[in-house]
C-alpha positions as CSV (number, residue, x, y, z in Angstrom):
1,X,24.2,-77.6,-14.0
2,X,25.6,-80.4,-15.6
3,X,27.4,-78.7,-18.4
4,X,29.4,-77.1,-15.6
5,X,30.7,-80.5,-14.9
6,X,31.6,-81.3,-18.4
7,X,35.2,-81.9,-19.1
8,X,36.9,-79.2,-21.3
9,X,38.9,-80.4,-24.1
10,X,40.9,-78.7,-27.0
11,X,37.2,-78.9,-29.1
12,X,35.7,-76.8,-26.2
13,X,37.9,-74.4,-26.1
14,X,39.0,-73.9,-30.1
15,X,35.4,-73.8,-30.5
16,X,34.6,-71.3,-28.0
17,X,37.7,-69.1,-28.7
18,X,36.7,-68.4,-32.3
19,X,32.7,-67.7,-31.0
20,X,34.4,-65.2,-28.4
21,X,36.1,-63.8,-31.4
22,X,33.6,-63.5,-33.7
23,X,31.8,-61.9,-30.4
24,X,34.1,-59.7,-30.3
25,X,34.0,-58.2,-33.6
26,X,30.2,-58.5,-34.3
27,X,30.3,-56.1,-30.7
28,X,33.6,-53.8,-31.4
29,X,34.2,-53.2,-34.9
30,X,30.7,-54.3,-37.2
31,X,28.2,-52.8,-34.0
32,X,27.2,-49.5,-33.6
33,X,27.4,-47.9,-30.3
34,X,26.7,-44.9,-29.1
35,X,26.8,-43.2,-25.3
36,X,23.0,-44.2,-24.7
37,X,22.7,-47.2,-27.0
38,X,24.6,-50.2,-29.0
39,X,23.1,-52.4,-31.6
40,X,25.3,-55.6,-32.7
41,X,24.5,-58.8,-33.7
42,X,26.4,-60.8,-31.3
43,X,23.3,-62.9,-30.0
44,X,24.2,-65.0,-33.2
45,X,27.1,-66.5,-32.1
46,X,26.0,-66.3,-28.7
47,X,23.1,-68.6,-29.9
48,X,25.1,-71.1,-31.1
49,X,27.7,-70.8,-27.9
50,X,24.1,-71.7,-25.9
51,X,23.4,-74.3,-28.4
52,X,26.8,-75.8,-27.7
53,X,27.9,-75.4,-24.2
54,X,24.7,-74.4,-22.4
55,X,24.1,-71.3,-19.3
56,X,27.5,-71.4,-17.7
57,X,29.7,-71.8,-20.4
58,X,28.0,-69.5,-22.9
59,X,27.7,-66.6,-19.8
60,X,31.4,-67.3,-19.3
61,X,32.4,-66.9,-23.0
62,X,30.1,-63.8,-23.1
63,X,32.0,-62.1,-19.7
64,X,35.2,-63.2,-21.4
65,X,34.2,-61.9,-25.2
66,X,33.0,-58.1,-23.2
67,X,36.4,-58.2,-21.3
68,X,38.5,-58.8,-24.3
69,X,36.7,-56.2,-26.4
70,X,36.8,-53.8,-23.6
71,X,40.4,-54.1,-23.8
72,X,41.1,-54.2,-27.2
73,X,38.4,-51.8,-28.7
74,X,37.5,-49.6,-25.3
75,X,34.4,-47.1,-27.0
76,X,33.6,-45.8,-23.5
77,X,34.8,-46.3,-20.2
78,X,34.5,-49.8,-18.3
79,X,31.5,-50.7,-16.3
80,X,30.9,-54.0,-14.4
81,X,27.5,-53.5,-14.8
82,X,27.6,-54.2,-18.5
83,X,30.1,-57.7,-17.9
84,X,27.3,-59.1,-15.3
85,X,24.6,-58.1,-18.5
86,X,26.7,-60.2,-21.0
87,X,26.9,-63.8,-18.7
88,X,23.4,-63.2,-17.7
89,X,23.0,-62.7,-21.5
90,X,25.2,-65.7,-22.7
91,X,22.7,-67.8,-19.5
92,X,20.0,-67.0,-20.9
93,X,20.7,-68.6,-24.4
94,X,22.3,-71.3,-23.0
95,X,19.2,-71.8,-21.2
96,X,17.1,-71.8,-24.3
97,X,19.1,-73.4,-26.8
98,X,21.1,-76.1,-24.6
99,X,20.3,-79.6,-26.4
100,X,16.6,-77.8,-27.3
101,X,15.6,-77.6,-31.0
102,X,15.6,-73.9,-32.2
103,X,11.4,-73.3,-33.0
104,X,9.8,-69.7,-33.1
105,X,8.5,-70.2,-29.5
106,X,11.8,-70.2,-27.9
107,X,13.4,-67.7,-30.2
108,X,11.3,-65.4,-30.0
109,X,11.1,-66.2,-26.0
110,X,14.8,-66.2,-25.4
111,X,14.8,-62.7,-27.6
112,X,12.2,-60.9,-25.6
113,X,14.1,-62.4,-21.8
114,X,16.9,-60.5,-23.2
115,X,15.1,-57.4,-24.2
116,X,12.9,-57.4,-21.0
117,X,16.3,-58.3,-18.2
118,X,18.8,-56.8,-19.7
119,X,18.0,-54.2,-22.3
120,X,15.1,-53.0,-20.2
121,X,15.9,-53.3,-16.5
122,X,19.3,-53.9,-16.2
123,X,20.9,-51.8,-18.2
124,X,18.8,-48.6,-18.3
125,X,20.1,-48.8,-14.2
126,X,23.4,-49.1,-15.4
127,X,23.0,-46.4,-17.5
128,X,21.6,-44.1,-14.8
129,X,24.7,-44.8,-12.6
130,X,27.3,-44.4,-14.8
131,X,25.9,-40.7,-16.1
132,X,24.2,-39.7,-13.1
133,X,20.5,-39.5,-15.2
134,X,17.4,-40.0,-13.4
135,X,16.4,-43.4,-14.0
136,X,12.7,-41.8,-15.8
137,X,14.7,-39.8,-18.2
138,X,14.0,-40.2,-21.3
139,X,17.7,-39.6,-22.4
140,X,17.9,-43.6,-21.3
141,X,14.4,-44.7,-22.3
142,X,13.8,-43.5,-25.8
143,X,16.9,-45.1,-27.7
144,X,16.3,-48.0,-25.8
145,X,12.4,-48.6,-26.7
146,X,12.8,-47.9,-30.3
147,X,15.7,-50.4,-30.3
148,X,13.7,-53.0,-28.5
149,X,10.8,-52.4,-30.7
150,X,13.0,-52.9,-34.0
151,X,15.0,-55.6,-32.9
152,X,12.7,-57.8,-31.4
153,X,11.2,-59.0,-34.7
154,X,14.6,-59.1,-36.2
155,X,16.2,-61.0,-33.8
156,X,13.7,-63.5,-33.1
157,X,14.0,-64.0,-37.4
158,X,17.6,-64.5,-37.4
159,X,18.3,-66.4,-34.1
160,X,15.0,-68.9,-35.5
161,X,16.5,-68.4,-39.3
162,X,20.3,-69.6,-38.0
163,X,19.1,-71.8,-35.4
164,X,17.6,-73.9,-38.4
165,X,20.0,-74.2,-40.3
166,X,22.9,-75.4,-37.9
167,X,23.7,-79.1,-38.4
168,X,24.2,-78.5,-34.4
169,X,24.0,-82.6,-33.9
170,X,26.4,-83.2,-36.9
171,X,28.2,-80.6,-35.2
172,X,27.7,-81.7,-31.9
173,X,29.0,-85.4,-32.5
174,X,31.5,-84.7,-34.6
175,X,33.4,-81.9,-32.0
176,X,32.4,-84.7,-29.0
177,X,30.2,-81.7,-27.1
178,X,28.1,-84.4,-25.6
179,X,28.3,-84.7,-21.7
């Protein structure tokens, strides 16, 4: 918990403003999403968010990226369900990727946590709740495994891929992100 303690300066925040925003339109305008399912490729600048300002701060900017494109780019209607999925989200690359070199271990680690938590158990629940589905039907289930099943190996390649080639301690001195 120390990166709670950290102090936020003009760096943080610029920094984290423009990941939210490119959160924001990775999820909203380049993602598809449909009632049952949404593929985007936001976990790359939530990687680096979690390579920059660890659990809390990366679940934070997640909560605030999902609230801001919730209210700017609304594709169904609002769910609290799916803002406690993003900061778990945003934790659990901050938790991999705080001050940790990027190797295929923990990206493909960090990939299939997020698959397993979120896409898997949390949100299929969700899911049922909001549409009043059984939570065995396969309405929920089938987009859902397929999606896991192709994005696993992607996503592991491109958080591993990106992860590499970061100059995060460059990056990392130069913006003063150091506790």
């Amino acid at each position: 918990m120390l990166e709670m303690k950290r102090k936020v300066n003009a760096h943080m925040i610029t920094t984290m403003g423009l990941l939210i925003a490119l959160m924001v339109v990775l999820s909203r305008i380049v993602g598809f999403e449909s009632q049952y399912l949404k593929i985007t490729f936001t976990f790359v600048p939530e990687m680096v968010m979690g390579m920059l300002f660890g659990p809390f701060w990366t679940g934070i900017g997640a909560v605030i990226a999902d609230l801001i494109g919730m209210a700017l780019f609304a594709k169904s209607t609002f769910f609290i369900g799916f803002t406690l999925n993003a900061f778990i989200g945003g934790a659990i690359y901050g938790f991999f990727f705080y001050n940790k070199e990027v190797t295929w271990k923990n990206a493909i680690l960090c990939t299939l946590t997020n698959t397993i938590i979120i896409s898997l158990i949390l949100t299929p629940i969700w899911l049922a709740i909001m549409y009043n589905q059984p939570l065995t039907s396969w309405v929920i289930w089938a987009p859902r495994l397929v999606k896991s099943v192709i994005m696993l190996p992607v996503q592991s390649a491109m958080i591993y891929f990106v992860g590499r080639v970061l100059p995060m301690k460059r990056l990392t001195k130069n913006l003063k992100f150091t506790a």
